[in-house]
Biopython code that builds the backbone (N, CA, C, O; Angstrom):
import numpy as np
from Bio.PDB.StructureBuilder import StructureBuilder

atoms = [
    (1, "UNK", "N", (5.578, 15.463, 7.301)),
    (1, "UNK", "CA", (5.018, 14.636, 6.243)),
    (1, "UNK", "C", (4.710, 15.470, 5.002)),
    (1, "UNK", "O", (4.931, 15.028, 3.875)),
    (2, "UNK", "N", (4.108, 16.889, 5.261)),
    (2, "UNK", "CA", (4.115, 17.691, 3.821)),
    (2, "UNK", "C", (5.508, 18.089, 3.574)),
    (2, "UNK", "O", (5.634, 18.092, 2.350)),
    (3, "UNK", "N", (6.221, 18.306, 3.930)),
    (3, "UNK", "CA", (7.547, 18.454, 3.894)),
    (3, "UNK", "C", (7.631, 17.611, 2.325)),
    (3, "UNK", "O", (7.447, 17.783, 1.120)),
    (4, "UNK", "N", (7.970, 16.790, 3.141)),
    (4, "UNK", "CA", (8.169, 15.120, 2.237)),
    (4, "UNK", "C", (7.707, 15.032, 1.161)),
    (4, "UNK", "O", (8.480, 14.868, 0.217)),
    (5, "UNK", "N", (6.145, 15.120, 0.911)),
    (5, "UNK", "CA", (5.253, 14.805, -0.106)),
    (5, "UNK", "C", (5.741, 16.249, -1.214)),
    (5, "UNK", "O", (5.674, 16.118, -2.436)),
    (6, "UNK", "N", (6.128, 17.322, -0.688)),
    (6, "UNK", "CA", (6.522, 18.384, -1.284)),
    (6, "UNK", "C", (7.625, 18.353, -1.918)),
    (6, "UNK", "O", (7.624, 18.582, -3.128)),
    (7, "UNK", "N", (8.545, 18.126, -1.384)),
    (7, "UNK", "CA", (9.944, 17.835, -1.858)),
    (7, "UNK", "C", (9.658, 16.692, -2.892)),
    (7, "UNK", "O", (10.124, 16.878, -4.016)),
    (8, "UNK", "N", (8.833, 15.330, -2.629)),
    (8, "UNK", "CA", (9.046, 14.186, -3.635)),
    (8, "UNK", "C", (8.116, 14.864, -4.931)),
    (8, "UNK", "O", (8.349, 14.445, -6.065)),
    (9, "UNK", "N", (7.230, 15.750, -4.759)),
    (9, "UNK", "CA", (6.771, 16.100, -5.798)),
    (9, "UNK", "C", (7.437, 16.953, -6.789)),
    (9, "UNK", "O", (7.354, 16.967, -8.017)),
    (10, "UNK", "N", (8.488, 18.047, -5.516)),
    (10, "UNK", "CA", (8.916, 19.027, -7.008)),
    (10, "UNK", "C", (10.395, 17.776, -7.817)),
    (10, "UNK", "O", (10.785, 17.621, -8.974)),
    (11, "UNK", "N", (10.660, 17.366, -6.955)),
    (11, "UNK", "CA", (11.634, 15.950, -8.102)),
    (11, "UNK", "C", (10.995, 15.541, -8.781)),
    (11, "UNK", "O", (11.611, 15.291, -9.817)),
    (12, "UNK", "N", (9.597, 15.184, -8.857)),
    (12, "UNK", "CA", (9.152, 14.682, -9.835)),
    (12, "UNK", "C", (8.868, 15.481, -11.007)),
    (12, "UNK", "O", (8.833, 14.880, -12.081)),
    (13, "UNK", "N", (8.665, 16.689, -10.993)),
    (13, "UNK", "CA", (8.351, 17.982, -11.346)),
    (13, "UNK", "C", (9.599, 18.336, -11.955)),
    (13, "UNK", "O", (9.355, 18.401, -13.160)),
    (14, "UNK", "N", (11.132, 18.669, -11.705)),
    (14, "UNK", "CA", (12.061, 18.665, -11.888)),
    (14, "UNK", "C", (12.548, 17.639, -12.999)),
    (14, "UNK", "O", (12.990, 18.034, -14.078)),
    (15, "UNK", "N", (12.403, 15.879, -12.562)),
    (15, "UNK", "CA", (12.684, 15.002, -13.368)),
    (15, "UNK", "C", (11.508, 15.276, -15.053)),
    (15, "UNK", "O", (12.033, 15.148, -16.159)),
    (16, "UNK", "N", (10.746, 15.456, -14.986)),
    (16, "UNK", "CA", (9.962, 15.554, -15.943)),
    (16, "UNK", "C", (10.404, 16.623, -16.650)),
    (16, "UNK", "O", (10.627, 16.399, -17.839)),
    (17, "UNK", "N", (10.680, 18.225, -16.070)),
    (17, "UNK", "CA", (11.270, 18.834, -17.457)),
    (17, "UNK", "C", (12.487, 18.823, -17.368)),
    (17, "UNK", "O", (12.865, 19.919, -17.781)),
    (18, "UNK", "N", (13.380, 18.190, -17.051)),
    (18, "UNK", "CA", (14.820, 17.196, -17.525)),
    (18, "UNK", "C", (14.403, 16.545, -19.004)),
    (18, "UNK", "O", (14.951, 16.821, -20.071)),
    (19, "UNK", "N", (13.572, 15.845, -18.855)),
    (19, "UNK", "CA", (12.930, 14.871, -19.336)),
    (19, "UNK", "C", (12.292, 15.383, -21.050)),
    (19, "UNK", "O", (12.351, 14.931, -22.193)),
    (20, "UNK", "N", (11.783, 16.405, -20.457)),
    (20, "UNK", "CA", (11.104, 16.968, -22.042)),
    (20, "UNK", "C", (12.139, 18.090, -21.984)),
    (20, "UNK", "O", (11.635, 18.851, -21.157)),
    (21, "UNK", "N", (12.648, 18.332, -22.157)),
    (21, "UNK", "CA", (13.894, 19.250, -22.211)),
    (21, "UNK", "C", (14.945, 18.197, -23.679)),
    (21, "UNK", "O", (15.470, 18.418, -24.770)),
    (22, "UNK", "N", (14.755, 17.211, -22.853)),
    (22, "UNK", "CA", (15.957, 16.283, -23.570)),
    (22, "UNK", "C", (15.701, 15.685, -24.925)),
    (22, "UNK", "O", (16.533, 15.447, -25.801)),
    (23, "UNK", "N", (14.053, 15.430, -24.947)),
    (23, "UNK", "CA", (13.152, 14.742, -26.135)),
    (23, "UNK", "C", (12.660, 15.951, -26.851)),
    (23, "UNK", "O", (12.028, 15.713, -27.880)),
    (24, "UNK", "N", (12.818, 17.177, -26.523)),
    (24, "UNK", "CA", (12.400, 18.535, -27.212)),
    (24, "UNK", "C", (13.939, 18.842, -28.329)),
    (24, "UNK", "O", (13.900, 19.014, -29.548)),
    (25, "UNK", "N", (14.749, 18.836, -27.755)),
    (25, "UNK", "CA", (15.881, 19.037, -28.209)),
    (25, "UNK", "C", (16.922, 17.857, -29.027)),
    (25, "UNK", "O", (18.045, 17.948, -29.523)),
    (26, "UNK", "N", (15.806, 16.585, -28.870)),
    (26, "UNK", "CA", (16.582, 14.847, -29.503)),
    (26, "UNK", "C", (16.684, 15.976, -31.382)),
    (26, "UNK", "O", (15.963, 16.831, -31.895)),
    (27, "UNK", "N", (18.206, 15.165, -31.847)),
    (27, "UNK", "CA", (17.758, 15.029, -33.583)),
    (27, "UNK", "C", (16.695, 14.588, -33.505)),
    (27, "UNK", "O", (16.055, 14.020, -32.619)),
    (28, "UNK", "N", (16.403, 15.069, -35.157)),
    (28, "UNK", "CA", (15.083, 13.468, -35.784)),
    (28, "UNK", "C", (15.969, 12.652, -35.920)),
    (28, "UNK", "O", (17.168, 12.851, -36.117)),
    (29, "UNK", "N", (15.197, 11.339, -35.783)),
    (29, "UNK", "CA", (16.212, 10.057, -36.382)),
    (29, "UNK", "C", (15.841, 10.344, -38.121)),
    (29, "UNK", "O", (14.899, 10.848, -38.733)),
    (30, "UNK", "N", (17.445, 9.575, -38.562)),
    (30, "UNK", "CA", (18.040, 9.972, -40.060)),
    (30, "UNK", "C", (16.524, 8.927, -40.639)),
    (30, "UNK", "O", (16.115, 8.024, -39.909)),
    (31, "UNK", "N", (15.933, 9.191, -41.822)),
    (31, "UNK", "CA", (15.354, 8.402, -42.585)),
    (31, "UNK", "C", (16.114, 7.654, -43.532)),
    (31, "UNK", "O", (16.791, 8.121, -44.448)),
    (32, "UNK", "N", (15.901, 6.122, -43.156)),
    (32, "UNK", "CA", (17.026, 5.355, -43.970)),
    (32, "UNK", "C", (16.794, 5.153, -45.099)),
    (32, "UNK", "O", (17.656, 4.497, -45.683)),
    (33, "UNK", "N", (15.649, 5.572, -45.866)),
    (33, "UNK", "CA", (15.175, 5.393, -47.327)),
    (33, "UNK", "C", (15.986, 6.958, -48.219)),
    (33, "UNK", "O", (16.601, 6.956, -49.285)),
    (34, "UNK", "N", (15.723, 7.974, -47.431)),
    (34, "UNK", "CA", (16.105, 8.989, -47.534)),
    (34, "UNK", "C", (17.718, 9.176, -47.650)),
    (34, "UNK", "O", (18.070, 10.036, -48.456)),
    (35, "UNK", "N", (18.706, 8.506, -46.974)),
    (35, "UNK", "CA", (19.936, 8.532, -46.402)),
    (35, "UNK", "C", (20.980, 7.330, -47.461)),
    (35, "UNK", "O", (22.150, 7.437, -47.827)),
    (36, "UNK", "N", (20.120, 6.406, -47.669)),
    (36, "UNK", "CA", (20.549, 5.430, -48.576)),
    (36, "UNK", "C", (20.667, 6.050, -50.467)),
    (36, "UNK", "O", (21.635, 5.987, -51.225)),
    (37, "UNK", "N", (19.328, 6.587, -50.705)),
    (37, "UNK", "CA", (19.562, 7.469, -51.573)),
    (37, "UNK", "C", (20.353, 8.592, -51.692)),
    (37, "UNK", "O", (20.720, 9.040, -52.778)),
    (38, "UNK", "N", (20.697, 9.177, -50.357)),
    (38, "UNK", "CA", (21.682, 10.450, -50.308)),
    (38, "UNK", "C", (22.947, 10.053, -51.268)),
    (38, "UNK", "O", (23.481, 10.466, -52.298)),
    (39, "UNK", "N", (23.160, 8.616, -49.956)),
    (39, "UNK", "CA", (24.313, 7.677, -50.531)),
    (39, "UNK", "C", (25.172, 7.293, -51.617)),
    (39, "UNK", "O", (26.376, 7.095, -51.779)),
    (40, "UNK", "N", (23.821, 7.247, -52.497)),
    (40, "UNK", "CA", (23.879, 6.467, -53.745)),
    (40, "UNK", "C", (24.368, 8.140, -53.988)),
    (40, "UNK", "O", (25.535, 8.462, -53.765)),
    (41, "UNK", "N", (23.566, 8.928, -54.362)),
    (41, "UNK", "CA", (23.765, 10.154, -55.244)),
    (41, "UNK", "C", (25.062, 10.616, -54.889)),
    (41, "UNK", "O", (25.622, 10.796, -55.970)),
    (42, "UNK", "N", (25.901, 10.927, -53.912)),
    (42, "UNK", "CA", (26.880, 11.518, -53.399)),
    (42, "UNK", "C", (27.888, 10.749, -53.899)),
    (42, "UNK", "O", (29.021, 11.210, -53.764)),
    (43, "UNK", "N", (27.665, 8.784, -54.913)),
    (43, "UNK", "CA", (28.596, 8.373, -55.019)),
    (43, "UNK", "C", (29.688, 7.509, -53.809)),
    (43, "UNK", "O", (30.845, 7.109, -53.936)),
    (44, "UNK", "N", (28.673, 7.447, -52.576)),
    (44, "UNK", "CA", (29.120, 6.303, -51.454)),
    (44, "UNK", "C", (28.752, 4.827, -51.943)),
    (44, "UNK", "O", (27.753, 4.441, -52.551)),
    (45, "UNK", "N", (29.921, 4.087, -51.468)),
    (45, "UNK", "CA", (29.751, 2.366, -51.646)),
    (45, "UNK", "C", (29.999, 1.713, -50.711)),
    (45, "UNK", "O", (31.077, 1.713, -50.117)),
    (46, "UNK", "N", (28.707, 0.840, -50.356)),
    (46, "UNK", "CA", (29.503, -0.268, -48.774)),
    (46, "UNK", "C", (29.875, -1.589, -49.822)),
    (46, "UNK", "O", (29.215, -2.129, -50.709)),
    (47, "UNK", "N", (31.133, -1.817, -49.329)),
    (47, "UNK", "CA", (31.773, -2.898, -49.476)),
    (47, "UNK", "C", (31.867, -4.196, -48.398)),
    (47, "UNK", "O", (32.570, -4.319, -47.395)),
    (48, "UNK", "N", (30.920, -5.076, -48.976)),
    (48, "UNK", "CA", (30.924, -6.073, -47.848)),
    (48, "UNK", "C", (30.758, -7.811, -48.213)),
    (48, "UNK", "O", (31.284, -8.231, -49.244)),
    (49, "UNK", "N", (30.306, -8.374, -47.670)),
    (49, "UNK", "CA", (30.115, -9.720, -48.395)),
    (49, "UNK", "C", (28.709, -10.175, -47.544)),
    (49, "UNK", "O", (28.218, -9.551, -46.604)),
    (50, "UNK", "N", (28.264, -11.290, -48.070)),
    (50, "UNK", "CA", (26.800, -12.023, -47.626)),
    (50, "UNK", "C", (27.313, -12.316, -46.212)),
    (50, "UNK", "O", (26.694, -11.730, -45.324)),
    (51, "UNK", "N", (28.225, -13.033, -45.865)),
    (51, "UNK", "CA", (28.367, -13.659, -44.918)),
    (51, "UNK", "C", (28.650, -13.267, -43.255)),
    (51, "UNK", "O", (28.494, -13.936, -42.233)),
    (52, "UNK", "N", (29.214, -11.651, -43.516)),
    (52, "UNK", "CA", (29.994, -10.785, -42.633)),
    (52, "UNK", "C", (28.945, -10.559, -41.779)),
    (52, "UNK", "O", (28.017, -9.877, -42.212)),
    (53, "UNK", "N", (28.883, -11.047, -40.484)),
    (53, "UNK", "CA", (28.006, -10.491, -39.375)),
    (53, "UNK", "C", (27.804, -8.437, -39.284)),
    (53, "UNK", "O", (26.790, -7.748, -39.171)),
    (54, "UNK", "N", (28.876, -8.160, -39.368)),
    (54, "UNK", "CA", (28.604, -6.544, -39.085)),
    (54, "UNK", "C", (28.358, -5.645, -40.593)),
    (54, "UNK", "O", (27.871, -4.514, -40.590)),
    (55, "UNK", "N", (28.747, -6.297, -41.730)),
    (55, "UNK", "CA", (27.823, -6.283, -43.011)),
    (55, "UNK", "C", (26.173, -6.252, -42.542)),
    (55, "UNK", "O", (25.446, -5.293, -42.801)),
    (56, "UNK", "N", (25.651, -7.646, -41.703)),
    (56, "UNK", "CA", (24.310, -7.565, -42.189)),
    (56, "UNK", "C", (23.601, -6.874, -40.593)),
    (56, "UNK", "O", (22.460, -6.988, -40.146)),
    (57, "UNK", "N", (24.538, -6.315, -40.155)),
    (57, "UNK", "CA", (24.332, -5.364, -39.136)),
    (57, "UNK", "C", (23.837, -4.304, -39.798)),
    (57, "UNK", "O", (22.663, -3.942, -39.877)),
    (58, "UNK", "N", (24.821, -3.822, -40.275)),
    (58, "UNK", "CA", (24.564, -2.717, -41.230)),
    (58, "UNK", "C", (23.325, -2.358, -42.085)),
    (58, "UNK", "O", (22.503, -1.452, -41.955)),
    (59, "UNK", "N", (23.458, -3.469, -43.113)),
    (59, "UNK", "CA", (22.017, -3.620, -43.516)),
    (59, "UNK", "C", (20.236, -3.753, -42.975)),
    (59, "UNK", "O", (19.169, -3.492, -43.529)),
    (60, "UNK", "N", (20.707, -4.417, -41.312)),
    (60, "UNK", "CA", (19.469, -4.467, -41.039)),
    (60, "UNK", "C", (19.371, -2.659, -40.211)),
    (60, "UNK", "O", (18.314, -2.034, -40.121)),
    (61, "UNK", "N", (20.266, -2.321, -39.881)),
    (61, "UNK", "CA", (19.690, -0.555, -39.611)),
    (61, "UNK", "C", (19.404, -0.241, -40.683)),
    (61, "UNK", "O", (18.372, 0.417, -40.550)),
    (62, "UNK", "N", (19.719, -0.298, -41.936)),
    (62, "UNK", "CA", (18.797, 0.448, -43.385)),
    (62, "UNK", "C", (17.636, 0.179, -43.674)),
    (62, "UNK", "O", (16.826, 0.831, -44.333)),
    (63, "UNK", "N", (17.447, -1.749, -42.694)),
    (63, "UNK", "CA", (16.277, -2.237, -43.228)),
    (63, "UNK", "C", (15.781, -2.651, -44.617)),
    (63, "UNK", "O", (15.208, -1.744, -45.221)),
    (64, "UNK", "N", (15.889, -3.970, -45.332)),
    (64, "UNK", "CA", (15.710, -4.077, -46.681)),
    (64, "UNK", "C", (14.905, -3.362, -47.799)),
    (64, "UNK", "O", (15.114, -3.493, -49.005)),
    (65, "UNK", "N", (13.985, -2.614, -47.240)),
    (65, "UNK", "CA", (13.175, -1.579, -48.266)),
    (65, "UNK", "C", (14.128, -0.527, -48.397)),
    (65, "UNK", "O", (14.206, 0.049, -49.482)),
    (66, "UNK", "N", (15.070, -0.098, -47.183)),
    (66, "UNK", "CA", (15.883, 1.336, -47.581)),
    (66, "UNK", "C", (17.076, 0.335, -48.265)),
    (66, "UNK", "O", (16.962, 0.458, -49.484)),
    (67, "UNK", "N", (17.875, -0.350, -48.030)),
    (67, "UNK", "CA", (19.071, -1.044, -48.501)),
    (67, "UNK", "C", (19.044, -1.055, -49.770)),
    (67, "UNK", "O", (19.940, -0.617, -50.492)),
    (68, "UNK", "N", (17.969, -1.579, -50.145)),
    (68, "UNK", "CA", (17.931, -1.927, -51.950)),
    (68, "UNK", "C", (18.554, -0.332, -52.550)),
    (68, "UNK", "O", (18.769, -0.346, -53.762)),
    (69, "UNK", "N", (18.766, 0.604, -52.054)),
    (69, "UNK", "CA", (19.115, 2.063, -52.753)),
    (69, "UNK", "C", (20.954, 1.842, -52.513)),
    (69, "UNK", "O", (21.894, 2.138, -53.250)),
    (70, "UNK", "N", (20.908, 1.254, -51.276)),
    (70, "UNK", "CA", (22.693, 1.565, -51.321)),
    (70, "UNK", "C", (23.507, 0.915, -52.355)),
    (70, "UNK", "O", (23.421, -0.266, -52.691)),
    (71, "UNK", "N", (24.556, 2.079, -52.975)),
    (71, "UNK", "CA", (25.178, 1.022, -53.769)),
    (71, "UNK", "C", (26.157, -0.002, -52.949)),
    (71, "UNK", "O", (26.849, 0.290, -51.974)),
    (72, "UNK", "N", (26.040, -1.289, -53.596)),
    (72, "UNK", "CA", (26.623, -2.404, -52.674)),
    (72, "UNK", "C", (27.420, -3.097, -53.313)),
    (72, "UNK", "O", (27.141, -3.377, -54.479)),
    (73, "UNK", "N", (28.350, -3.455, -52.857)),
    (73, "UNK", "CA", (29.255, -4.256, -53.680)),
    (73, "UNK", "C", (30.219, -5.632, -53.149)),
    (73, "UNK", "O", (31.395, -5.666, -52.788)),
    (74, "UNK", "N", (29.166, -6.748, -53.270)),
    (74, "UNK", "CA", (30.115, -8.044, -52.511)),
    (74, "UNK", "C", (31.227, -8.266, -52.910)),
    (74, "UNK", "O", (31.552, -8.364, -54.094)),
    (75, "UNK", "N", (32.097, -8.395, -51.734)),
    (75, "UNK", "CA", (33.244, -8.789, -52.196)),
    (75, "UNK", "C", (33.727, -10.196, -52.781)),
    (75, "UNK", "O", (34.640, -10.286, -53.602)),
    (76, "UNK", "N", (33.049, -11.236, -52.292)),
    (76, "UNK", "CA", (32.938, -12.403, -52.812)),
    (76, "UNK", "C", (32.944, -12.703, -54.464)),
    (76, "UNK", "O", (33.592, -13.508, -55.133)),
    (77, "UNK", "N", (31.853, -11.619, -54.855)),
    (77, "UNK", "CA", (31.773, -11.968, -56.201)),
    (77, "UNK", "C", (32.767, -10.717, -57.354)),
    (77, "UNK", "O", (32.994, -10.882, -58.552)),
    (78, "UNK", "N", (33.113, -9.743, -56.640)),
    (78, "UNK", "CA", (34.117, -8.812, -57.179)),
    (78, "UNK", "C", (34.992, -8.334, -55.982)),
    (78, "UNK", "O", (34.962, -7.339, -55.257)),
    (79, "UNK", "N", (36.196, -10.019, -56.104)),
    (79, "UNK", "CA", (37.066, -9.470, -55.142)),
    (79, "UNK", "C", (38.036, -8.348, -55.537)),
    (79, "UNK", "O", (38.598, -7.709, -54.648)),
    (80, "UNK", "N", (38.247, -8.092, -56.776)),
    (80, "UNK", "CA", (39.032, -7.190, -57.713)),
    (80, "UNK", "C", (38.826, -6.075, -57.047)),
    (80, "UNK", "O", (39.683, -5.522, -56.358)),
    (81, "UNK", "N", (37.252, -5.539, -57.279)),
    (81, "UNK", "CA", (37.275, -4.190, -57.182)),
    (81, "UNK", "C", (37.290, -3.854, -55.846)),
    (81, "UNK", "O", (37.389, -2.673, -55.514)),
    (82, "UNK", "N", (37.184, -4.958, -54.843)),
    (82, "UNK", "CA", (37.053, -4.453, -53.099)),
    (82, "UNK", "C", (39.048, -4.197, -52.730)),
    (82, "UNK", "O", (39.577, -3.482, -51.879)),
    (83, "UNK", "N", (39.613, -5.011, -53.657)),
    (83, "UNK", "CA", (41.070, -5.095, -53.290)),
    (83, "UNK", "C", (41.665, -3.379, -53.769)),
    (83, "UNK", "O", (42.385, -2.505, -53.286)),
    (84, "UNK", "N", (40.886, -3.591, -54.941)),
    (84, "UNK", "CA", (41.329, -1.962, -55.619)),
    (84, "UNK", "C", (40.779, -0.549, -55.091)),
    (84, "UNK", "O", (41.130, 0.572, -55.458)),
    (85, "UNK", "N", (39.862, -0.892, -54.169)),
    (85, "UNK", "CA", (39.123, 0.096, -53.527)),
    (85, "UNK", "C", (39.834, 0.130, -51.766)),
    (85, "UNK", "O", (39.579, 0.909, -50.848)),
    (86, "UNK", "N", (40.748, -1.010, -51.817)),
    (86, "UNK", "CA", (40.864, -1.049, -50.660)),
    (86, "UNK", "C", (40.245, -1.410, -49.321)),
    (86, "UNK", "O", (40.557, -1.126, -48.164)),
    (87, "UNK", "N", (38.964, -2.352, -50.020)),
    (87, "UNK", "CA", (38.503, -2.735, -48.671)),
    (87, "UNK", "C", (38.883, -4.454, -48.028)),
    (87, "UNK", "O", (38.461, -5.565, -48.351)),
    (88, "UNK", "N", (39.749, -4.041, -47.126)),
    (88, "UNK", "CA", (39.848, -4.799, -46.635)),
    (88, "UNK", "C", (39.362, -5.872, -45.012)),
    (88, "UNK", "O", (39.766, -6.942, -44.556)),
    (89, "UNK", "N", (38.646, -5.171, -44.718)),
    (89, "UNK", "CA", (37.956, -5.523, -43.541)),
    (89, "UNK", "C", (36.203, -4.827, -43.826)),
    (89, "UNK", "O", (35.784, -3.846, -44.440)),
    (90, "UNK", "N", (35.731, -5.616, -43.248)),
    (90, "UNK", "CA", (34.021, -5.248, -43.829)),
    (90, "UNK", "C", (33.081, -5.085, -42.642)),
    (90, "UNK", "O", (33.107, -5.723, -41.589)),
    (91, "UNK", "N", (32.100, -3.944, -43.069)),
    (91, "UNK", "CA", (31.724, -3.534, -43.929)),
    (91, "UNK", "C", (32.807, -1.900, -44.253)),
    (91, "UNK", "O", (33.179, -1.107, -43.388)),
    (92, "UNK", "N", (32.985, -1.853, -45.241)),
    (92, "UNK", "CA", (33.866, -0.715, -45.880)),
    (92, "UNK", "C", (33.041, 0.442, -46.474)),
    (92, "UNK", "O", (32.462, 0.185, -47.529)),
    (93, "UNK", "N", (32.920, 1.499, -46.032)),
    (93, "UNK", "CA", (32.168, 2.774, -46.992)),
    (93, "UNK", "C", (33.107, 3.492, -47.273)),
    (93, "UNK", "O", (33.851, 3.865, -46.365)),
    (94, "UNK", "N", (33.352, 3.912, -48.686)),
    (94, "UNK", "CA", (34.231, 4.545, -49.560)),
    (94, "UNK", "C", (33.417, 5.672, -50.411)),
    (94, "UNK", "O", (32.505, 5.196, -51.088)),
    (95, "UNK", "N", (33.576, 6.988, -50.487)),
    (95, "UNK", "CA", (33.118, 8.042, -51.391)),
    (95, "UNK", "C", (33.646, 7.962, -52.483)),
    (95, "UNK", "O", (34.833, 7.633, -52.493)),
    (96, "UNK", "N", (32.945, 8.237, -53.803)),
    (96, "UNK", "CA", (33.536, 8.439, -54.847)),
    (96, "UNK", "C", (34.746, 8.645, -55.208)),
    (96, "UNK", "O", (35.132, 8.099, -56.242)),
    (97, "UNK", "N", (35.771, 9.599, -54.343)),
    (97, "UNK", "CA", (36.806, 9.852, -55.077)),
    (97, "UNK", "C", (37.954, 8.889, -53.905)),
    (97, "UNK", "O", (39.176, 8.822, -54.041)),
    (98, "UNK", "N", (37.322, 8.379, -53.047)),
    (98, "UNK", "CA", (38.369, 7.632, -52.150)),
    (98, "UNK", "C", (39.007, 8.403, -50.751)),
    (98, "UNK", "O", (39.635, 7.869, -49.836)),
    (99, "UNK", "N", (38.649, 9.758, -50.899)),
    (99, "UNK", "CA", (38.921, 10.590, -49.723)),
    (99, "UNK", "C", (38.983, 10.124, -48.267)),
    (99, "UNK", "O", (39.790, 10.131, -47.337)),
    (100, "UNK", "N", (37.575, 9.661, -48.555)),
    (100, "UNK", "CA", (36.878, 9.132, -46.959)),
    (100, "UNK", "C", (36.982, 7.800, -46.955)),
    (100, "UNK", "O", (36.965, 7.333, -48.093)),
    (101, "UNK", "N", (37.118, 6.731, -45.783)),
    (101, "UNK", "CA", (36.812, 5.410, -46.120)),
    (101, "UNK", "C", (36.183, 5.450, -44.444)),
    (101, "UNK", "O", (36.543, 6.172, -43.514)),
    (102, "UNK", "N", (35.348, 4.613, -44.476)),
    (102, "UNK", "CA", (34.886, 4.407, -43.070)),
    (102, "UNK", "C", (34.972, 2.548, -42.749)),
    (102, "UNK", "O", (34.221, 1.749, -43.310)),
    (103, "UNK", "N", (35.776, 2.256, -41.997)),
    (103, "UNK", "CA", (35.471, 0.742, -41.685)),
    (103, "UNK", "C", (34.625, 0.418, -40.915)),
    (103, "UNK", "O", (34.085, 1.175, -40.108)),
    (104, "UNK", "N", (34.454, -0.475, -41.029)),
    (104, "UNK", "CA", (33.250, -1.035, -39.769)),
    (104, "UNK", "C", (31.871, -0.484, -39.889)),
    (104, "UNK", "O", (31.505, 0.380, -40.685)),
    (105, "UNK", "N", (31.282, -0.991, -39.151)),
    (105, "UNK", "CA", (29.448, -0.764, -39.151)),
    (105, "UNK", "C", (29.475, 0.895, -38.703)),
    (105, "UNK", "O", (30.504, 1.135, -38.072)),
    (106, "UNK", "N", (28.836, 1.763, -38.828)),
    (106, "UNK", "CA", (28.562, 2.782, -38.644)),
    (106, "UNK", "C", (27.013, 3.186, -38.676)),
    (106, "UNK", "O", (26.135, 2.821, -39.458)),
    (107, "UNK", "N", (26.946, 4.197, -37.402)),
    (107, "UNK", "CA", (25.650, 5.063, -37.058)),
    (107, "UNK", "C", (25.383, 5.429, -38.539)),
    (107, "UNK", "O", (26.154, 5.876, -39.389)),
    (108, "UNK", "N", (24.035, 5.102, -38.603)),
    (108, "UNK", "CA", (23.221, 6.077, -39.976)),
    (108, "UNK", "C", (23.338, 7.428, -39.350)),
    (108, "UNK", "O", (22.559, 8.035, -40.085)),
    (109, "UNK", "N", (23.662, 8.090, -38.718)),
    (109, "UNK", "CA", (23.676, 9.584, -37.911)),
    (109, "UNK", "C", (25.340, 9.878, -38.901)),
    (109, "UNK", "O", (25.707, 10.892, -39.494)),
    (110, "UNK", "N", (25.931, 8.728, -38.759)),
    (110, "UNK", "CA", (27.948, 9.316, -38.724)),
    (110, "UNK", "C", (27.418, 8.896, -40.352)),
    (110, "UNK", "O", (27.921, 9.641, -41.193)),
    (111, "UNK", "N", (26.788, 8.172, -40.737)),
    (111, "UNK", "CA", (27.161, 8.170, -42.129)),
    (111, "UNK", "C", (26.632, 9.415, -42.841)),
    (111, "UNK", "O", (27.407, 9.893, -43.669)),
    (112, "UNK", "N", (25.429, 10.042, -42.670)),
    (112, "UNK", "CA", (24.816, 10.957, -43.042)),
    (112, "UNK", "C", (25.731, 12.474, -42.621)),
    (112, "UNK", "O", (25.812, 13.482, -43.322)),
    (113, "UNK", "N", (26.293, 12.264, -41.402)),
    (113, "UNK", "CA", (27.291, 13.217, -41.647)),
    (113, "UNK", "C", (28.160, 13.486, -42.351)),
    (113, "UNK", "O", (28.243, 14.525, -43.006)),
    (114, "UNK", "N", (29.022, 12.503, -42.323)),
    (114, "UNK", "CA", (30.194, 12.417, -43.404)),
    (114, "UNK", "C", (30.174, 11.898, -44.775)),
    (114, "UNK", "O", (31.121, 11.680, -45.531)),
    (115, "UNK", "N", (29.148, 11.772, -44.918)),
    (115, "UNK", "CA", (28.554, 12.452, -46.730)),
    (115, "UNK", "C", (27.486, 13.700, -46.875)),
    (115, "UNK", "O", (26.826, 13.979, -47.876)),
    (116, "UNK", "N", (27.494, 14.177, -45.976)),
    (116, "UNK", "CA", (26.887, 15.552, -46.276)),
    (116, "UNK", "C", (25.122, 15.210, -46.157)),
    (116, "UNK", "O", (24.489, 16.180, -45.739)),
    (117, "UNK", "N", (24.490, 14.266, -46.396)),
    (117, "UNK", "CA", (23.047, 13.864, -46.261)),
    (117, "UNK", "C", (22.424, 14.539, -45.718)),
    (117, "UNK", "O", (21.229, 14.287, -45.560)),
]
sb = StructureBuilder()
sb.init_structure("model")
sb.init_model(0)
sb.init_chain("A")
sb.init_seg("    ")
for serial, (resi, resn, name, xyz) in enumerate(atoms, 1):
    if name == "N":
        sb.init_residue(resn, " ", resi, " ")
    sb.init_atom(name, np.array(xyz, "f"), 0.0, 1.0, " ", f" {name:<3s}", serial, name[0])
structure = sb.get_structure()
């Protein structure tokens, strides 16, 4: 029976610094007020429309206090410049010079990478 109680304890003992091992070593999560402004400055644009489910995916990980910083650009109301930018499926992030394009909803982690943030 101590056997037992010994063994279930050092697993527990074991599981726990697994445990803080893993939350010692987590990233910080990206700050989306912080990351949205990166955005803007670096010259990134999401291209999307009101209506697009993974558009307002997108937006709700920025959360409307950080969002208001991204530059945004509906396609609805400037289909011109989403055609000329090439976005054709939404939500679209495009860098300034067109290098990068990212389709689809993306990690605030992958976006902050691949603009340097």
């Amino acid at each position: 029976m101590e056997k037992n109680l010994l063994y279930a304890l050092a697993a527990v003992i074991v599981v726990a610094i697994v445990a803080l091992a893993l939350f010692a070593t987590a990233k910080p999560a990206v700050d989306p007020t912080k990351l949205a402004q990166c955005l803007t400055e670096k010259g990134w644009t999401m291209y999307g429309t009101t209506w697009c489910d993974h558009c307002k995916a997108q937006k709700e990980m920025f959360g409307n206090e950080s969002f208001q910083y991204v530059d945004f650009v509906d396609c609805d109301q400037k289909p011109f410049e989403c055609q000329q930018n090439g976005a054709e499926a939404f939500p679209t992030w495009l860098n300034r010079d067109g290098s990068i394009k990212l389709v689809g909803r993306q990690a605030l982690d992958t976006l902050a990478s691949e603009a340097g943030c």
